[in-house]
CHARMM internal coordinates of N, CA and C (Angstrom, degrees):
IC EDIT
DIST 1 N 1 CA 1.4517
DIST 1 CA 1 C 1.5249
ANGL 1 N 1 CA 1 C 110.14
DIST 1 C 2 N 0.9224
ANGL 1 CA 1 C 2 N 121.40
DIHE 1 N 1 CA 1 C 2 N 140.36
DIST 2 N 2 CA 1.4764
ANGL 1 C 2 N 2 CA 141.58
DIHE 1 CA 1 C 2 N 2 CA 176.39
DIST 2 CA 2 C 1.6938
ANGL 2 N 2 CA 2 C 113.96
DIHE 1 C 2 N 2 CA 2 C -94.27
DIST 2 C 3 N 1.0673
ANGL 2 CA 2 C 3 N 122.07
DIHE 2 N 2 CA 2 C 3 N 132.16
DIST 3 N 3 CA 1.1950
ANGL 2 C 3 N 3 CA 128.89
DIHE 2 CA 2 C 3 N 3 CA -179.42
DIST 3 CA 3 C 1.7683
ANGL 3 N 3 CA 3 C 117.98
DIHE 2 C 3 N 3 CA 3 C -150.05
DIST 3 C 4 N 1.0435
ANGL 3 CA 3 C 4 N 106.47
DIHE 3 N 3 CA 3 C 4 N 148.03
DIST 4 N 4 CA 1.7605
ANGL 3 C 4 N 4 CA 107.63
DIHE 3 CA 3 C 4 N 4 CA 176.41
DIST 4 CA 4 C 1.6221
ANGL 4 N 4 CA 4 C 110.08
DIHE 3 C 4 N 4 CA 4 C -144.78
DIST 4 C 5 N 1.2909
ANGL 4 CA 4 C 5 N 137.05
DIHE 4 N 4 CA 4 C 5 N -179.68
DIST 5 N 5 CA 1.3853
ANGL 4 C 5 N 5 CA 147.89
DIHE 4 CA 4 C 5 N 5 CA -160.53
DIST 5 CA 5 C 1.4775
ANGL 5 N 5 CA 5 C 96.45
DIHE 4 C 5 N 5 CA 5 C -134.33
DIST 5 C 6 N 1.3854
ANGL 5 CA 5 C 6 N 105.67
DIHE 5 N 5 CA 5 C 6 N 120.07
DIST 6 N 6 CA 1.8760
ANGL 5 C 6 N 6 CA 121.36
DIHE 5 CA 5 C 6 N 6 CA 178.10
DIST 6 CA 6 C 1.2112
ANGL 6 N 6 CA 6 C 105.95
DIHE 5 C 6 N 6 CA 6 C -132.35
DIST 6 C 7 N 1.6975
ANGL 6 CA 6 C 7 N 101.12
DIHE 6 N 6 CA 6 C 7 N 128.70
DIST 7 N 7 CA 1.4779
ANGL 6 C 7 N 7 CA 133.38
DIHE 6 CA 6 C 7 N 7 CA -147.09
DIST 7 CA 7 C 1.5506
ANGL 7 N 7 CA 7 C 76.99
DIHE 6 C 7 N 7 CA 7 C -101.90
DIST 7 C 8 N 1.2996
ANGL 7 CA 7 C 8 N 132.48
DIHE 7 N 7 CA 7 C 8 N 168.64
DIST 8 N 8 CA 1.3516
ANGL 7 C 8 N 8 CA 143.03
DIHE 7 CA 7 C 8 N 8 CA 156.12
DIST 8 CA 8 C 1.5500
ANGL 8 N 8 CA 8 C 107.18
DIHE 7 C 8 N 8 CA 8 C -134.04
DIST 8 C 9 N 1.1876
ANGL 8 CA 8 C 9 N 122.65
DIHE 8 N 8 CA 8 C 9 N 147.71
DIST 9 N 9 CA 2.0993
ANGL 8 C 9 N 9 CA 128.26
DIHE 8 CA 8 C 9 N 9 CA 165.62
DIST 9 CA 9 C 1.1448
ANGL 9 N 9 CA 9 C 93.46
DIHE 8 C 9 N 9 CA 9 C -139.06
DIST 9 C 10 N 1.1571
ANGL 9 CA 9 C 10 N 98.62
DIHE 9 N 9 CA 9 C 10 N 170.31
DIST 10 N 10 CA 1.7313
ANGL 9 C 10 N 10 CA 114.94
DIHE 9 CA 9 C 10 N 10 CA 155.49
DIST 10 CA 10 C 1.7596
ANGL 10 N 10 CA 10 C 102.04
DIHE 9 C 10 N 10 CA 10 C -175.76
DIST 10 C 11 N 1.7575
ANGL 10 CA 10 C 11 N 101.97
DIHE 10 N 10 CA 10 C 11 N 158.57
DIST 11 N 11 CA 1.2502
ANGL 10 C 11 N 11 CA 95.32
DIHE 10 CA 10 C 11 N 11 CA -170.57
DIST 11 CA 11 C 1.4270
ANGL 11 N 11 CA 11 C 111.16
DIHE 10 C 11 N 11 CA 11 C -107.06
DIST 11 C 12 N 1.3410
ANGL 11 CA 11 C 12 N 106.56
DIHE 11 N 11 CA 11 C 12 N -144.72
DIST 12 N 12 CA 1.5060
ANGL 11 C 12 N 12 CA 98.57
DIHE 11 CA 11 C 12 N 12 CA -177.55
DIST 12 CA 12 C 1.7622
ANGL 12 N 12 CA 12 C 113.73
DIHE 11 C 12 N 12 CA 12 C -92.75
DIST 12 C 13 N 1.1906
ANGL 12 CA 12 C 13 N 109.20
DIHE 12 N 12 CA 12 C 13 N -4.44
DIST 13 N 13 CA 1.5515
ANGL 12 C 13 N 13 CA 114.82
DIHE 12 CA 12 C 13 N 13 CA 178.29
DIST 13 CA 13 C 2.3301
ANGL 13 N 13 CA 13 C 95.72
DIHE 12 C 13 N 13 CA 13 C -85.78
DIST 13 C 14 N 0.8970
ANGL 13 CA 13 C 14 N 93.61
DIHE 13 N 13 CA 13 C 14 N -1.41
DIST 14 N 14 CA 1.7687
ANGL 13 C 14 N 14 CA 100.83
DIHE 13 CA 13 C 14 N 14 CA 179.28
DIST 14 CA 14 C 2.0849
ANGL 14 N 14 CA 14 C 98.75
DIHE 13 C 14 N 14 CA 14 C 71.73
DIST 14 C 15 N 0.6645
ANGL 14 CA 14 C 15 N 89.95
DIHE 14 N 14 CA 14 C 15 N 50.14
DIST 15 N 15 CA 1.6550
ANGL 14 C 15 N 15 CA 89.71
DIHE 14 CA 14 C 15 N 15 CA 168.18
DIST 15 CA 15 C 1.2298
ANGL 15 N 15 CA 15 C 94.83
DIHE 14 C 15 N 15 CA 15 C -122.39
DIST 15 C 16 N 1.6975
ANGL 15 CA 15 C 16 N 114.43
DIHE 15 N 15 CA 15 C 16 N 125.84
DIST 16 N 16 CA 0.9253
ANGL 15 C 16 N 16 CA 129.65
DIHE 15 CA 15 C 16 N 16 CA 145.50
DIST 16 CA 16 C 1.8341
ANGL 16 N 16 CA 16 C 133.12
DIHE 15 C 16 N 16 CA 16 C -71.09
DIST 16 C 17 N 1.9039
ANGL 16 CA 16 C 17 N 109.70
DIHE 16 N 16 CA 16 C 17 N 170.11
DIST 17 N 17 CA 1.0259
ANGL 16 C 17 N 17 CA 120.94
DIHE 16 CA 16 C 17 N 17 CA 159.82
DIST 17 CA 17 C 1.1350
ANGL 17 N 17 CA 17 C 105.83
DIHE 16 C 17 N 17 CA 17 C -160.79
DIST 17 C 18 N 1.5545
ANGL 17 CA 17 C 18 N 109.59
DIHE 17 N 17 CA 17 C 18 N 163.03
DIST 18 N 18 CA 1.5316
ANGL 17 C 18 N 18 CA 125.46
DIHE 17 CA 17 C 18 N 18 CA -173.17
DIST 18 CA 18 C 1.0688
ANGL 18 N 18 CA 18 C 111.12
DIHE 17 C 18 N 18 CA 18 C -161.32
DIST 18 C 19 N 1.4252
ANGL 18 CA 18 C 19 N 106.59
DIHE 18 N 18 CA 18 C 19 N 123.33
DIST 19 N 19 CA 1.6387
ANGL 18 C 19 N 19 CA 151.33
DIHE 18 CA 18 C 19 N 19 CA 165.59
DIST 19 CA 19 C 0.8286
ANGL 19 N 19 CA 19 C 139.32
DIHE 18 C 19 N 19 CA 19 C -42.86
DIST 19 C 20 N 1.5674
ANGL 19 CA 19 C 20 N 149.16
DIHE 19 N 19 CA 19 C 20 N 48.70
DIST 20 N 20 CA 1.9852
ANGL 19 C 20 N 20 CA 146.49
DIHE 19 CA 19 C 20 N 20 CA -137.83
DIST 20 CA 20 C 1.5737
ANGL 20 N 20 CA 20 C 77.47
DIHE 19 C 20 N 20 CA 20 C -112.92
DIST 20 C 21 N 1.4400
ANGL 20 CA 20 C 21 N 87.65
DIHE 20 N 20 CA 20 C 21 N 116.10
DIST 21 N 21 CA 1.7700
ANGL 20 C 21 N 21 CA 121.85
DIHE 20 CA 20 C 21 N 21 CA 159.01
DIST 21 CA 21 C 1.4671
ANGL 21 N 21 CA 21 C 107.29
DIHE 20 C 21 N 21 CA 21 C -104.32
DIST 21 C 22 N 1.3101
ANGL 21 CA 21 C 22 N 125.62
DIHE 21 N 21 CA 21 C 22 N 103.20
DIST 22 N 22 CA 1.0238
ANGL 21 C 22 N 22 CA 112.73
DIHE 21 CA 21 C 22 N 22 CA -167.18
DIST 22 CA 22 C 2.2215
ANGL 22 N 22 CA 22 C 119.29
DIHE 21 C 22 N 22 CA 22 C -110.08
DIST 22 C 23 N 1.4395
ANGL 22 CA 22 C 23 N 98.84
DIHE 22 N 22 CA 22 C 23 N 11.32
DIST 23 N 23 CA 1.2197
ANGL 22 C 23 N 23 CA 131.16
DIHE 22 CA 22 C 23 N 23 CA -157.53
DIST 23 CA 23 C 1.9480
ANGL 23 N 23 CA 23 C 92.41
DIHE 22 C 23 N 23 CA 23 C -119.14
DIST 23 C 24 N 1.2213
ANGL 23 CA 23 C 24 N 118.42
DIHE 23 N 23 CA 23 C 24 N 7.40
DIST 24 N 24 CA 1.6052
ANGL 23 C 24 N 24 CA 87.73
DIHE 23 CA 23 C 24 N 24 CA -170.20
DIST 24 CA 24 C 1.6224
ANGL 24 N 24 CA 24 C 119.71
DIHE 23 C 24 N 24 CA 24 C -99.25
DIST 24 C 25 N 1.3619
ANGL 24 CA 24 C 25 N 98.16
DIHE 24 N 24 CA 24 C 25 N -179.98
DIST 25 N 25 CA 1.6594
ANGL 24 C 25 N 25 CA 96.25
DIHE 24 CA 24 C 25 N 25 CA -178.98
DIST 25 CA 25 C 1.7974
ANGL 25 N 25 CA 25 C 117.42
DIHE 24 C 25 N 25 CA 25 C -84.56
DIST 25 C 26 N 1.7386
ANGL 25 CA 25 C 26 N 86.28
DIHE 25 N 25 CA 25 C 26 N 122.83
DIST 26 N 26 CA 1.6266
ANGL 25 C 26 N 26 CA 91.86
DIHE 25 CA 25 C 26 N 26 CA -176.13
DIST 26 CA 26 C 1.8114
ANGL 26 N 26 CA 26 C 124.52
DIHE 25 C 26 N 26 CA 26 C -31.17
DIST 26 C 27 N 2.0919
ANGL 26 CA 26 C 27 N 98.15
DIHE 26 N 26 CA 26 C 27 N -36.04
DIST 27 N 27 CA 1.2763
ANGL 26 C 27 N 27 CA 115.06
DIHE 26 CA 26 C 27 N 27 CA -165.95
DIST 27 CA 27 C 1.3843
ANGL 27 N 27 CA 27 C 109.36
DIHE 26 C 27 N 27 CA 27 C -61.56
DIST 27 C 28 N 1.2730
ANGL 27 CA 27 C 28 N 125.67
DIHE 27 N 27 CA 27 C 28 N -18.73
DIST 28 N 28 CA 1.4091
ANGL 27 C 28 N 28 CA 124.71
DIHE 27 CA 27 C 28 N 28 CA -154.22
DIST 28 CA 28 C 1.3041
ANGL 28 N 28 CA 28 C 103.89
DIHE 27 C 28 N 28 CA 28 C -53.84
DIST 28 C 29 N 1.6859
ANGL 28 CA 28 C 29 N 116.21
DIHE 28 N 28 CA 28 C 29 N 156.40
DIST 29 N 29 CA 1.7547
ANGL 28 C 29 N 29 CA 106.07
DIHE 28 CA 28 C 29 N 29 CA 154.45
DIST 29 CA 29 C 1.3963
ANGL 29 N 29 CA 29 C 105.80
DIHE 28 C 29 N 29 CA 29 C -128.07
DIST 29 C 30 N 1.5308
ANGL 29 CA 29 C 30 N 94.16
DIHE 29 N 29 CA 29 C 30 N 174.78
DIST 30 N 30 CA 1.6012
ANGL 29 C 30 N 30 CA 118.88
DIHE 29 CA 29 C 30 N 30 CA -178.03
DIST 30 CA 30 C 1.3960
ANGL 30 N 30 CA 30 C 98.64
DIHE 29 C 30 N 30 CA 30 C -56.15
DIST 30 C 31 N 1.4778
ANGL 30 CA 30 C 31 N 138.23
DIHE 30 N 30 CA 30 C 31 N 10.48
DIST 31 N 31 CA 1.3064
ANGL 30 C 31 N 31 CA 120.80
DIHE 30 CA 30 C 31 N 31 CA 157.34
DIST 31 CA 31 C 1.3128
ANGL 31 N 31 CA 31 C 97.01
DIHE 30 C 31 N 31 CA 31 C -94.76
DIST 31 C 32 N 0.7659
ANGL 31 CA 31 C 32 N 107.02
DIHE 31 N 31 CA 31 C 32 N -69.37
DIST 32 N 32 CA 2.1674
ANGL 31 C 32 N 32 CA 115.43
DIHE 31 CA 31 C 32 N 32 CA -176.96
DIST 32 CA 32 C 1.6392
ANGL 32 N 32 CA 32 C 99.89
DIHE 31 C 32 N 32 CA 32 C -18.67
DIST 32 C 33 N 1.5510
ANGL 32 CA 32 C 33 N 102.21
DIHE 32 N 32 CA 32 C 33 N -72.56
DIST 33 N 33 CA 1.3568
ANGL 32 C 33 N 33 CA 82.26
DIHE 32 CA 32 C 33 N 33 CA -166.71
DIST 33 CA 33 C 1.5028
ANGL 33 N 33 CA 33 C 130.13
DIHE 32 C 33 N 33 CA 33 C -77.10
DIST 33 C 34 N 1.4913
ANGL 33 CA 33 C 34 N 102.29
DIHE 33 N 33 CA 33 C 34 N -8.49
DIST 34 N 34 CA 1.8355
ANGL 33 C 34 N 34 CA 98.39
DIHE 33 CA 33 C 34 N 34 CA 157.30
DIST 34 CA 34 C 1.0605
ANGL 34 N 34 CA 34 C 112.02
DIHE 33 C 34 N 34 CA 34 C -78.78
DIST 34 C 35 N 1.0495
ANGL 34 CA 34 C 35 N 137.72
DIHE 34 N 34 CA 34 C 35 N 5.41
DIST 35 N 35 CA 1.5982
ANGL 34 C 35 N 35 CA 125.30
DIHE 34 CA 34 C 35 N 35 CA 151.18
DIST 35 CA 35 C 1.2397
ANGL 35 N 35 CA 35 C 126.39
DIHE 34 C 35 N 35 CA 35 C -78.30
DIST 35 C 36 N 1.5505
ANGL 35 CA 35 C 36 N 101.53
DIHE 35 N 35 CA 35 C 36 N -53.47
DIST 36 N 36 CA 1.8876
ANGL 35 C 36 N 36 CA 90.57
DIHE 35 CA 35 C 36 N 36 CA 163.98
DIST 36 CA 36 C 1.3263
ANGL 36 N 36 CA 36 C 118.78
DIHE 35 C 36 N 36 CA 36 C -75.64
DIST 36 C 37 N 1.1020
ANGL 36 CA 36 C 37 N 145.15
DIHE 36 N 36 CA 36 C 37 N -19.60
DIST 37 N 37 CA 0.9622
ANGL 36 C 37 N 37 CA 129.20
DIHE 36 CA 36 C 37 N 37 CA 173.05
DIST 37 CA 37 C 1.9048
ANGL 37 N 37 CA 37 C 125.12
DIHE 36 C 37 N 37 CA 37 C -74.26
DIST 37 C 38 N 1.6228
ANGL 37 CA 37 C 38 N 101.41
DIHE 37 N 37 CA 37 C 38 N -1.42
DIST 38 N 38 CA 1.3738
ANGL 37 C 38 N 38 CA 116.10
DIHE 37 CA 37 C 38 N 38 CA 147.53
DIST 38 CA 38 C 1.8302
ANGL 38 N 38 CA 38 C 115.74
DIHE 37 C 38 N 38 CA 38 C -76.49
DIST 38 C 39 N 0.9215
ANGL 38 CA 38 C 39 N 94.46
DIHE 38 N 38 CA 38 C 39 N -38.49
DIST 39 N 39 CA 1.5616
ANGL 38 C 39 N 39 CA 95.94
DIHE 38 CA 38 C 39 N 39 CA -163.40
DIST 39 CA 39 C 1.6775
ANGL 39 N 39 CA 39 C 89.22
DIHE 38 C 39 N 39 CA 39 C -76.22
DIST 39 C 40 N 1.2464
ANGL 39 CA 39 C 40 N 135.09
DIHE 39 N 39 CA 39 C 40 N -17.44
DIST 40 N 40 CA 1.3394
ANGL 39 C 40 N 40 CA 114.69
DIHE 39 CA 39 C 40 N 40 CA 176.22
DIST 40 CA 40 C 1.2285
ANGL 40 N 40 CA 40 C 99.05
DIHE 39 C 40 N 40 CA 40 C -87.93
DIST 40 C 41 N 1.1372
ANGL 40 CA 40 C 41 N 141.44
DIHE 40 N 40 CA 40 C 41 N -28.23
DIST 41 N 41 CA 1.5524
ANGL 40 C 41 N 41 CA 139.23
DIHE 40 CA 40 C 41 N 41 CA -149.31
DIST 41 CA 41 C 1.4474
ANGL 41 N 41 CA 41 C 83.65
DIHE 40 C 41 N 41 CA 41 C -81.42
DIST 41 C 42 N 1.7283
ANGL 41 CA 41 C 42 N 130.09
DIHE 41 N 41 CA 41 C 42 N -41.43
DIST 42 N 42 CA 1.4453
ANGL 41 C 42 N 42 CA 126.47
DIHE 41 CA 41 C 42 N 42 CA -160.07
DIST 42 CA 42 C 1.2967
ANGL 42 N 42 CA 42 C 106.43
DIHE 41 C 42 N 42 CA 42 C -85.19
DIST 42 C 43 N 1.1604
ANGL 42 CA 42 C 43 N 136.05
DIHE 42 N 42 CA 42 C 43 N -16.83
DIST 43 N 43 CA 1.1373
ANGL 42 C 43 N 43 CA 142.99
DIHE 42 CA 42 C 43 N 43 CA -168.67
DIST 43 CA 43 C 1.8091
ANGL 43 N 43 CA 43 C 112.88
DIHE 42 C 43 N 43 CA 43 C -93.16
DIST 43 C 44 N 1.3423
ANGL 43 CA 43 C 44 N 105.58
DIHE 43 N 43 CA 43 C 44 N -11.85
DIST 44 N 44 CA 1.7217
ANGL 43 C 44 N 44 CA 123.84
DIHE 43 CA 43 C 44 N 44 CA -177.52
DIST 44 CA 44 C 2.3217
ANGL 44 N 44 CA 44 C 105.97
DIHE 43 C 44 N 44 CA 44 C 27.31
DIST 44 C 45 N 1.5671
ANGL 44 CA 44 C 45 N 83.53
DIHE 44 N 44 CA 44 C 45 N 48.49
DIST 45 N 45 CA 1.5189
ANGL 44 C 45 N 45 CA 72.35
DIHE 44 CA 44 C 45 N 45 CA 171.41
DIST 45 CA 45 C 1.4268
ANGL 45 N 45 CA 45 C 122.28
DIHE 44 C 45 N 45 CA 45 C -90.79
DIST 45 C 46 N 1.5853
ANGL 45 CA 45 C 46 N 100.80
DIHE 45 N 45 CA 45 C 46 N -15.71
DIST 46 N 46 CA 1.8797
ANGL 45 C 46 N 46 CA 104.78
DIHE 45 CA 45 C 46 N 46 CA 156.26
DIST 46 CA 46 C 1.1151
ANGL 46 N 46 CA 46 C 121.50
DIHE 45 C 46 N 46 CA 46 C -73.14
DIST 46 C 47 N 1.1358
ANGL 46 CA 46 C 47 N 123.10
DIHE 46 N 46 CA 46 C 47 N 138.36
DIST 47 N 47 CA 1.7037
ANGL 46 C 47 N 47 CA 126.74
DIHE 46 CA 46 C 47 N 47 CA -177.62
DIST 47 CA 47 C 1.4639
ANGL 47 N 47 CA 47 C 106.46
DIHE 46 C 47 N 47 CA 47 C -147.76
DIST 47 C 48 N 1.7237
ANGL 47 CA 47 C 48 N 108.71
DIHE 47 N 47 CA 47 C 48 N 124.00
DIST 48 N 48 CA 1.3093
ANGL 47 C 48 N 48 CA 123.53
DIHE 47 CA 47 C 48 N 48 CA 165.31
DIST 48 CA 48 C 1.3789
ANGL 48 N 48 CA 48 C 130.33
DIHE 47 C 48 N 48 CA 48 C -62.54
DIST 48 C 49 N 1.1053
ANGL 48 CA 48 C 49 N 112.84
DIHE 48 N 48 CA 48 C 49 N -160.68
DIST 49 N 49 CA 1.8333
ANGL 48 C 49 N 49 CA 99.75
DIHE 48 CA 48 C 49 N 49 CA 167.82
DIST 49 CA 49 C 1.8005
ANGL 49 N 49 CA 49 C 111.21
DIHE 48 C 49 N 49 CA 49 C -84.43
DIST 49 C 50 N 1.3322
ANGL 49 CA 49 C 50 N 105.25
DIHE 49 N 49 CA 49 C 50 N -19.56
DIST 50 N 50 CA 1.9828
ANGL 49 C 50 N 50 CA 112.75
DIHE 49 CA 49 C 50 N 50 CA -173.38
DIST 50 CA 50 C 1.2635
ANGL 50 N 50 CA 50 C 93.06
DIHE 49 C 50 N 50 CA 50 C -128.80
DIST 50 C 51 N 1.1956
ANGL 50 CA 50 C 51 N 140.55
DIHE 50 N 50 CA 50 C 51 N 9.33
DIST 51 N 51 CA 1.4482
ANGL 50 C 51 N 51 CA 114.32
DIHE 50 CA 50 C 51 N 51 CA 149.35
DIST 51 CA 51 C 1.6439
ANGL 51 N 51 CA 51 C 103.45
DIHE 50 C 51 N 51 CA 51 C 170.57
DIST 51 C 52 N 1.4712
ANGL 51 CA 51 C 52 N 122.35
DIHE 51 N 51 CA 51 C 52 N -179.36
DIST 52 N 52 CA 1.5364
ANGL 51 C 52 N 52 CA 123.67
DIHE 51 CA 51 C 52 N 52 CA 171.82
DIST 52 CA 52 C 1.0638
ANGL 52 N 52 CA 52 C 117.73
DIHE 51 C 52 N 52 CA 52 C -69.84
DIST 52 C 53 N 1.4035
ANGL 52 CA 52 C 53 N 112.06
DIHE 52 N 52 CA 52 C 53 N 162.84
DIST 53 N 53 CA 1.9514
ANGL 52 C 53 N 53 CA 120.18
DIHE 52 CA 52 C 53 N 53 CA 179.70
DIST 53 CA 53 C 1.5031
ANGL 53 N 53 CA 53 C 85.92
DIHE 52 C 53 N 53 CA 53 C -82.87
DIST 53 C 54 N 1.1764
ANGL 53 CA 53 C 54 N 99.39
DIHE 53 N 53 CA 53 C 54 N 137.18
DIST 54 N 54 CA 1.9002
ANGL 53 C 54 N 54 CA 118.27
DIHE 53 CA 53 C 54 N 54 CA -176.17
DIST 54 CA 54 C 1.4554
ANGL 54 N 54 CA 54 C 116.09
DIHE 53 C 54 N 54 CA 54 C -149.19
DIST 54 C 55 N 1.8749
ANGL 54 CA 54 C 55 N 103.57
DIHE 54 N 54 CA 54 C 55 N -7.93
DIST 55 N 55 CA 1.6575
ANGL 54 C 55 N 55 CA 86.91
DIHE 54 CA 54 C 55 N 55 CA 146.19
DIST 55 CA 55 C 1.2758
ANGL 55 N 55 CA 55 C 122.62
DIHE 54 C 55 N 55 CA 55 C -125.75
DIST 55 C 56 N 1.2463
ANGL 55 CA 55 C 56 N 134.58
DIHE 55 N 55 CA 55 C 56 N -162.15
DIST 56 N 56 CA 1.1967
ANGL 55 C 56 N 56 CA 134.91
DIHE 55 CA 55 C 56 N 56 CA 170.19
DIST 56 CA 56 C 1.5943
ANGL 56 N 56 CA 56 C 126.21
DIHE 55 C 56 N 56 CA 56 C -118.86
DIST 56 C 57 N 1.5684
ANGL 56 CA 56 C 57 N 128.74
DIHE 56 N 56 CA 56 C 57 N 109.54
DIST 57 N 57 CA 1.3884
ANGL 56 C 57 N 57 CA 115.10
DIHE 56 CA 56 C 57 N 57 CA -160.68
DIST 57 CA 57 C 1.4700
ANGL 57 N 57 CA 57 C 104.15
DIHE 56 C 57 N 57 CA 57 C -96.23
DIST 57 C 58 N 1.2216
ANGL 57 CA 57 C 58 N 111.14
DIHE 57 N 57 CA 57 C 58 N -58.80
DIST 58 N 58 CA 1.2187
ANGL 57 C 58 N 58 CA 104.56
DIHE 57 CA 57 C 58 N 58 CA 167.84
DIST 58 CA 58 C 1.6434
ANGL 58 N 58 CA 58 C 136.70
DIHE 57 C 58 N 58 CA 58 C -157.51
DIST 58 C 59 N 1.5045
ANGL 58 CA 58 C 59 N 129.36
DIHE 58 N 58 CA 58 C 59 N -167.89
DIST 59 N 59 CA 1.5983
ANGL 58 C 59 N 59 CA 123.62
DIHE 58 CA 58 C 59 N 59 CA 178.94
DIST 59 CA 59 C 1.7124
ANGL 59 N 59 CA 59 C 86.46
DIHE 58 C 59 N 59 CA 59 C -126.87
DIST 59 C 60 N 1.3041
ANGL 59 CA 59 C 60 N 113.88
DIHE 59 N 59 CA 59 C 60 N 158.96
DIST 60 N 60 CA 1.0267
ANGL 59 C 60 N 60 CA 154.81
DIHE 59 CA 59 C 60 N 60 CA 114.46
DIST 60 CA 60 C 1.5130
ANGL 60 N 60 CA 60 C 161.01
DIHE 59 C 60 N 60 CA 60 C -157.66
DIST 60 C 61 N 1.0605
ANGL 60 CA 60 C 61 N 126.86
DIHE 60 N 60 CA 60 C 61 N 157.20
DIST 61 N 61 CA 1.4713
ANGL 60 C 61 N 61 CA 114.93
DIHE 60 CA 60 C 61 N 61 CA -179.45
DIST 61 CA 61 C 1.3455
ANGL 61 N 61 CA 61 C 113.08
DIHE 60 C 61 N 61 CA 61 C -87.79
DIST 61 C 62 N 1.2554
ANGL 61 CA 61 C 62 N 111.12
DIHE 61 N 61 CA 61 C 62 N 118.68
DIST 62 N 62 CA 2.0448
ANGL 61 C 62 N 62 CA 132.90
DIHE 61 CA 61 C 62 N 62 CA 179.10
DIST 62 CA 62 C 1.5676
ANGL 62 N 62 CA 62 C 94.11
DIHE 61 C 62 N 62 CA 62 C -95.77
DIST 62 C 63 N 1.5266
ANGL 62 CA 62 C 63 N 97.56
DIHE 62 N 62 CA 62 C 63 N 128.80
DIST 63 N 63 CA 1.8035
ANGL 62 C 63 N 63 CA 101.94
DIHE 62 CA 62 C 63 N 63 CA 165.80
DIST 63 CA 63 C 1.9520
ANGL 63 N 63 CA 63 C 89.13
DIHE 62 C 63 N 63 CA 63 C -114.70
DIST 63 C 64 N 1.3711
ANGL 63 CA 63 C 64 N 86.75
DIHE 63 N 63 CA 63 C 64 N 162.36
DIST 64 N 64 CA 1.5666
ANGL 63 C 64 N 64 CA 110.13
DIHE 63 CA 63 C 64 N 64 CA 167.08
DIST 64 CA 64 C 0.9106
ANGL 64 N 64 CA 64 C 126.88
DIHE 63 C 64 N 64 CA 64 C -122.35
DIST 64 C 65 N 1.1928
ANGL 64 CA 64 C 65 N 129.24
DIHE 64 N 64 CA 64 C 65 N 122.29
DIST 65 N 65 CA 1.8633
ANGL 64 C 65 N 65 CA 124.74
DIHE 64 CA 64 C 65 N 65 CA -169.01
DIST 65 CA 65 C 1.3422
ANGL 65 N 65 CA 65 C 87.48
DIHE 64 C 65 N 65 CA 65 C -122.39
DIST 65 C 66 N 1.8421
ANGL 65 CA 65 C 66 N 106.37
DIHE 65 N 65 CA 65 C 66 N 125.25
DIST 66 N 66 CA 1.5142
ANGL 65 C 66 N 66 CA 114.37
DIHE 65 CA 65 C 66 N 66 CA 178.98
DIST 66 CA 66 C 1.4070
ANGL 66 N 66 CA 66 C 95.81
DIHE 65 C 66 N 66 CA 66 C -110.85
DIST 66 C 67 N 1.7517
ANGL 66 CA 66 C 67 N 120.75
DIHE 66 N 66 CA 66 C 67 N 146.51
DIST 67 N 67 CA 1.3297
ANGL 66 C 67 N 67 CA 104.59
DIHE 66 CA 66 C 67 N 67 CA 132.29
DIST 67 CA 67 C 0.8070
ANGL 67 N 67 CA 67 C 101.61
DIHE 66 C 67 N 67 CA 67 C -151.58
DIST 67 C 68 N 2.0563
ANGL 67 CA 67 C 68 N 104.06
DIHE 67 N 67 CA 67 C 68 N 165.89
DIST 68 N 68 CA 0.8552
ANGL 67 C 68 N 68 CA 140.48
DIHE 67 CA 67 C 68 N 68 CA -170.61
DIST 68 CA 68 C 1.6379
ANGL 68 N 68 CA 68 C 145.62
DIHE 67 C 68 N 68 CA 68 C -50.09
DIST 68 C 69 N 1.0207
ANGL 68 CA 68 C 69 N 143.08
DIHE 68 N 68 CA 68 C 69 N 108.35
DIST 69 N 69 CA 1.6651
ANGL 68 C 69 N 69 CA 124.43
DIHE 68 CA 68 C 69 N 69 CA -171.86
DIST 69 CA 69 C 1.7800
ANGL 69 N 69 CA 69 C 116.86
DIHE 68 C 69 N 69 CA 69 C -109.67
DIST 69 C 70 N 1.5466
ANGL 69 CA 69 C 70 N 85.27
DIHE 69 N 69 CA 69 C 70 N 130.77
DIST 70 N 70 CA 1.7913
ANGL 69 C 70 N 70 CA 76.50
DIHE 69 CA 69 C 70 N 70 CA 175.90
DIST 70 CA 70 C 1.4735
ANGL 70 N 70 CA 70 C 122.92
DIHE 69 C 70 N 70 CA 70 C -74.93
DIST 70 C 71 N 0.9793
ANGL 70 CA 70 C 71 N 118.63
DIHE 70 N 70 CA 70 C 71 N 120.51
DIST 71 N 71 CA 1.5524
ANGL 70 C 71 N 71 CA 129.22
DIHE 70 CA 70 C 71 N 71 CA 166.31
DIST 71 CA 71 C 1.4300
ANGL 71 N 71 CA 71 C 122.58
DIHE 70 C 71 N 71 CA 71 C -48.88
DIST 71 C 72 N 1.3430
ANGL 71 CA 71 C 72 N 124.38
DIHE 71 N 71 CA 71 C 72 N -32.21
DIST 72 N 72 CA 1.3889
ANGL 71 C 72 N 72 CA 120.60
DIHE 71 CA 71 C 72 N 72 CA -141.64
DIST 72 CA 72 C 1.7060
ANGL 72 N 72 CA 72 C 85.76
DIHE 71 C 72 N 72 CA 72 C -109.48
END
COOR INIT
IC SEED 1 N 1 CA 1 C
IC BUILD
């Protein structure tokens, strides 16, 4: 199974964005990533069309369970 960690913002005009980290460490915790996900909100390097993501909605971890089909 495949899985990754999706950050959510949005600003005050309600435009969202979202974040697929798909490389991170299982260990992390719900402090870790409310911390960076402050430090991105402070850093306003996302930007909507009327302004930066400046809040934070939410984290979670999405798994993917693929399978396969035979073709032949």
């Amino acid at each position: 199974m495949n899985s990754y960690l999706q950050l959510k913002f949005k600003n005050g005009f309600n435009e969202n964005f979202s974040l697929r980290i798909n490389n991170y460490n299982p260990e992390v915790t719900d402090a870790q990533i409310n911390q960076a996900m402050d430090r991105i909100v402070a850093s306003g390097i996302f930007t909507g069309k009327k302004s930066s993501y400046d809040q934070k909605v939410s984290a979670s971890l999405v798994t993917i369970q693929e399978k396969e089909y035979d073709l032949e």
